[in-house]
C-alpha positions as CSV (number, residue, x, y, z in Angstrom):
1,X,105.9,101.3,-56.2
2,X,103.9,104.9,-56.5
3,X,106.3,107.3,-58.5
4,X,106.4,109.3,-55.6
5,X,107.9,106.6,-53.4
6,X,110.5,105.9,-56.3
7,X,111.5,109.4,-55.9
8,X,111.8,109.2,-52.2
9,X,113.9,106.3,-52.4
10,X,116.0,106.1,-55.2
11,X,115.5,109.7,-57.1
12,X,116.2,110.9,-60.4
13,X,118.2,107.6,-61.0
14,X,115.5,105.7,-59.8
15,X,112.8,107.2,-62.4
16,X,115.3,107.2,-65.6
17,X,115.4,103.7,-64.8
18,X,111.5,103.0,-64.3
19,X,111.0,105.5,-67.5
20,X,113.5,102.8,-69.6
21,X,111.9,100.0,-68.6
22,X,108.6,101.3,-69.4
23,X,109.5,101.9,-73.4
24,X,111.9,99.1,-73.9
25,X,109.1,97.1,-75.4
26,X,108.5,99.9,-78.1
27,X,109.8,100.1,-81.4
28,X,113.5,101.2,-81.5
29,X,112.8,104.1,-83.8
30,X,110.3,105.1,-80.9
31,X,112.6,104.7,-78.6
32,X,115.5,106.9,-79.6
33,X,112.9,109.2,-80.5
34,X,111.9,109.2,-76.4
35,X,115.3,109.1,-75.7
36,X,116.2,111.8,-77.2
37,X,113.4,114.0,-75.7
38,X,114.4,113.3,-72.7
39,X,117.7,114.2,-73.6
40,X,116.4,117.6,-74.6
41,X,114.1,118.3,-71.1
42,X,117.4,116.9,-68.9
43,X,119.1,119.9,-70.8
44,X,116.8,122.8,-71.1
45,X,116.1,121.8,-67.3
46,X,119.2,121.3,-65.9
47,X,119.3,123.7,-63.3
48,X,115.4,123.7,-62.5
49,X,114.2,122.8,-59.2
50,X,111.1,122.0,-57.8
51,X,111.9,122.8,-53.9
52,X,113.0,119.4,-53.0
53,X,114.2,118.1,-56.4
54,X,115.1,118.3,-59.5
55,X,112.4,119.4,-61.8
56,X,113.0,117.0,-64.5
57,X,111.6,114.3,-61.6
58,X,108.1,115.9,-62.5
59,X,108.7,115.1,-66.0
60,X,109.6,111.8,-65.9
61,X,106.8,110.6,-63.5
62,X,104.3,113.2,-65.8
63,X,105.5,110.4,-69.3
64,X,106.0,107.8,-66.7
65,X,102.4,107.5,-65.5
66,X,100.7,107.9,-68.9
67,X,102.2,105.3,-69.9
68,X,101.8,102.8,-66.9
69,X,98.3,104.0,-65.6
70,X,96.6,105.8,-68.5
71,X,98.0,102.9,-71.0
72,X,99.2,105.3,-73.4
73,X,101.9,103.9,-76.1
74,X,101.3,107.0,-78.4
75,X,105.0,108.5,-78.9
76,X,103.8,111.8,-80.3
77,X,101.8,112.5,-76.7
78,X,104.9,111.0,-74.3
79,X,107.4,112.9,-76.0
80,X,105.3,116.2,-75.8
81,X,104.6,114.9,-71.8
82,X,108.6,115.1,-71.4
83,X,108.7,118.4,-73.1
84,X,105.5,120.1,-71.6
85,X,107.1,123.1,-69.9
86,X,110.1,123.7,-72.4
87,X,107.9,126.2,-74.2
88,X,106.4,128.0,-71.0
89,X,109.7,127.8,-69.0
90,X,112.8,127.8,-71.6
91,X,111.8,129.2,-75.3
92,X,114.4,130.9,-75.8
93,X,117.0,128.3,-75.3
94,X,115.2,126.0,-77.0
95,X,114.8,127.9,-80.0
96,X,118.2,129.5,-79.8
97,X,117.0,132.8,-80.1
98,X,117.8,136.0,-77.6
99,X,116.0,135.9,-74.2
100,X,115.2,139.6,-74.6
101,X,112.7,139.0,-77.8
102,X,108.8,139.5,-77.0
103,X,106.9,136.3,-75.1
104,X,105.1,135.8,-78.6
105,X,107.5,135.8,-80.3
106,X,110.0,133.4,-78.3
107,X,106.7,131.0,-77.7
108,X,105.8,130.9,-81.4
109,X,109.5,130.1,-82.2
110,X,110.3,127.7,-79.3
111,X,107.0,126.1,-80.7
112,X,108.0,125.9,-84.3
113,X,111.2,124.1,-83.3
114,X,109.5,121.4,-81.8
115,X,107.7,120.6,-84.7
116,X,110.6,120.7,-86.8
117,X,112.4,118.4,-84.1
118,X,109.3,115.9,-84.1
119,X,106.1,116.9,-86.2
120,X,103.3,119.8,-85.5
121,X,101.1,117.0,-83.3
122,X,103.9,117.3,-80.8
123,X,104.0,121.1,-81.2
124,X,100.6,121.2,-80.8
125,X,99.8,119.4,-77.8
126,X,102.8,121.4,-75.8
127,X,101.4,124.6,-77.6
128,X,97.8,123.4,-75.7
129,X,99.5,122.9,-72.4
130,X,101.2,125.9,-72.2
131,X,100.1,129.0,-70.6
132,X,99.9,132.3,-72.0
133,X,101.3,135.6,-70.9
134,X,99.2,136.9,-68.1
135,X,97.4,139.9,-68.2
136,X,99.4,141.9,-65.1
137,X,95.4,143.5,-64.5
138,X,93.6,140.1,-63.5
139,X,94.2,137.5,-61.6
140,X,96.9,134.8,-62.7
141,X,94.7,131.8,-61.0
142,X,91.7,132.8,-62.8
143,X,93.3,133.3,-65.8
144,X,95.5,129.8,-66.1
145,X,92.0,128.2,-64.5
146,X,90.3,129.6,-68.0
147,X,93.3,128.9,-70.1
148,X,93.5,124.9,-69.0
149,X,89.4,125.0,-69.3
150,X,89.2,126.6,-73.1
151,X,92.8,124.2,-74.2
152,X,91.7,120.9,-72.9
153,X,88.3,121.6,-74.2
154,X,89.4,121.8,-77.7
155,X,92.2,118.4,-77.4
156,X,91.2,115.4,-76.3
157,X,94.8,114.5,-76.1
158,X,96.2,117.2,-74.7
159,X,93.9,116.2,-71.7
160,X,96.0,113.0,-71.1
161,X,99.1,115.2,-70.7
162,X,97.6,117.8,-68.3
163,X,95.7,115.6,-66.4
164,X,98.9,113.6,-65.9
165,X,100.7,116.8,-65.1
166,X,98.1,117.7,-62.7
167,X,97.6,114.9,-60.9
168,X,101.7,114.5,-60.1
169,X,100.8,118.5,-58.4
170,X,97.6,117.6,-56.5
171,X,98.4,114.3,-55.1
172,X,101.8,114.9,-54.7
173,X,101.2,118.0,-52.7
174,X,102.2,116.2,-50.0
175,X,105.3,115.7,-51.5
176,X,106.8,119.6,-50.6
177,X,106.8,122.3,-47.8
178,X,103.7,123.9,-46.5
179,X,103.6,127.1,-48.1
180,X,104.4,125.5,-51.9
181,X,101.1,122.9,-50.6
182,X,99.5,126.0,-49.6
183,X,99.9,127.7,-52.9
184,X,99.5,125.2,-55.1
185,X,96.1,124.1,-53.5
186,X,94.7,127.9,-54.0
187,X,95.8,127.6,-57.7
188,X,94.6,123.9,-58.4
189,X,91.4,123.3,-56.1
190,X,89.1,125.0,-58.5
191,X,90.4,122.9,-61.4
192,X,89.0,119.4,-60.4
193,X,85.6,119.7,-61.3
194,X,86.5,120.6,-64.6
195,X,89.2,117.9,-65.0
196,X,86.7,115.5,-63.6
197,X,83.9,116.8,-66.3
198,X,87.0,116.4,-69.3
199,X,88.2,113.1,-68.0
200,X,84.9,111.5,-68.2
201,X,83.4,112.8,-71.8
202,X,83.6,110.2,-74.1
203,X,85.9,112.0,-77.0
204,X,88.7,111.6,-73.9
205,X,91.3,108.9,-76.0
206,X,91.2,106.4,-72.5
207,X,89.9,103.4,-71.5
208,X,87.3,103.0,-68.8
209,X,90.1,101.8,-66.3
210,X,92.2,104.0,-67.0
211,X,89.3,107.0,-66.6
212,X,88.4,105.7,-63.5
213,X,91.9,105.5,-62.0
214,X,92.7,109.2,-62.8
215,X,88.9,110.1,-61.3
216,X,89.8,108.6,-58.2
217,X,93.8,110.4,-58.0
218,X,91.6,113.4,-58.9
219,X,89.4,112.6,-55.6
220,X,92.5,111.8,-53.7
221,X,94.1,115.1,-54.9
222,X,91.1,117.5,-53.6
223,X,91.3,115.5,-50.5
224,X,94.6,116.6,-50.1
225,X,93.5,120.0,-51.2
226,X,90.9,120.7,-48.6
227,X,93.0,119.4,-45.7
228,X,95.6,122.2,-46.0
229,X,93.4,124.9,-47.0
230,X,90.3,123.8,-45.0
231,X,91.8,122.1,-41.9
């Protein structure tokens, strides 16, 4: 069943459950490990909300399809999946520091924690899939288009996470109201020709199946796209 149709049916319940049976084959050391993240995104994100849900449903079908459709067994890169937005969205709780300290500041410190909760390869791929502070003078779209761009260019595996992350927005645009479609379609639209050019180079950690699964959600998604800005 798509994750999107577990979450339509049976909800959050319904993707803890798919997201257990999907690493109860791993190691038991990887497994508390995965637990544990989770643990940590259910409670920096417990009162997020993505309009219809909760927003820990994005995180869980984010880990849920690398693993399933990308393949991925790599615990470093599923827990930093889980924990992908903790550094843009909550640094200051999760490095238990004042939310009235600089955004570098909080972002380096939020991003120091992780590593000393997992290792800096974790840190580092959240670090690459978080977006900067904005300068208030240009525009935000441009400026996370150029910040995904430059990021994914330098990590291969921090490609697998965003295009992941990307793919649950774009295909699931369907998924929400019309004006969060709307406005997620303006900010995304430009991006697939880029993610399409990333997915396919060769240093990209996947195999060919899963490459050409992700090309075609990536057609799917810009389908999607073009039907509510174009139609």
């Amino acid at each position: 069943m798509p994750l999107h149709a577990i979450t339509e049916v049976y909800g959050e319940a319904g993707l803890r459950e798919r997201f257990l049976l999907e690493i109860e084959e791993l190691p038991a050391g990887e497994r508390r490990q995965l637990e544990e993240a989770l643990a940590l995104a259910s409670r920096l994100h417990a009162g997020d909300r993505r309009v219809r849900e909760p927003y820990l449903n994005h995180l869980l079908r984010v880990a849920i399809r690398i693993m399933r459709y990308y393949g991925v067994r790599d615990v470093d890169v599923l827990v930093a999946a889980l924990l992908h937005d903790a550094v843009e969205d909550h640094p200051a709780e999760l490095a238990g520091l004042p939310e009235d300290l600089g955004h570098r500041e909080l972002t380096e410190a939020a991003i120091a924690e992780l590593a000393r909760r997992y290792n800096p390869r974790v840190a580092g791929l959240v670090r690459s899939v978080t977006n900067p502070e904005y300068d208030p003078e240009r525009d935000r779209h441009e400026q996370y288009r150029t910040h995904v761009a430059d990021s994914l260019d330098r990590d291969p595996w921090a490609r697998v996470i965003k295009v992941s992350d990307f793919t649950d927005n774009g295909v699931g645009v369907i998924h929400t109201t019309y004006d969060k479609a709307r406005s997620s379609a303006i900010k995304y639209r430009p991006l697939v020709p880029k993610l399409r050019e990333l997915v396919g180079r060769p240093d990209t950690p996947l195999s060919v199946e899963a490459k050409d699964h992700i090309l075609d959600q990536l057609d799917l998604a810009e389908e999607r796209f073009a039907a509510i800005l174009d139609g």
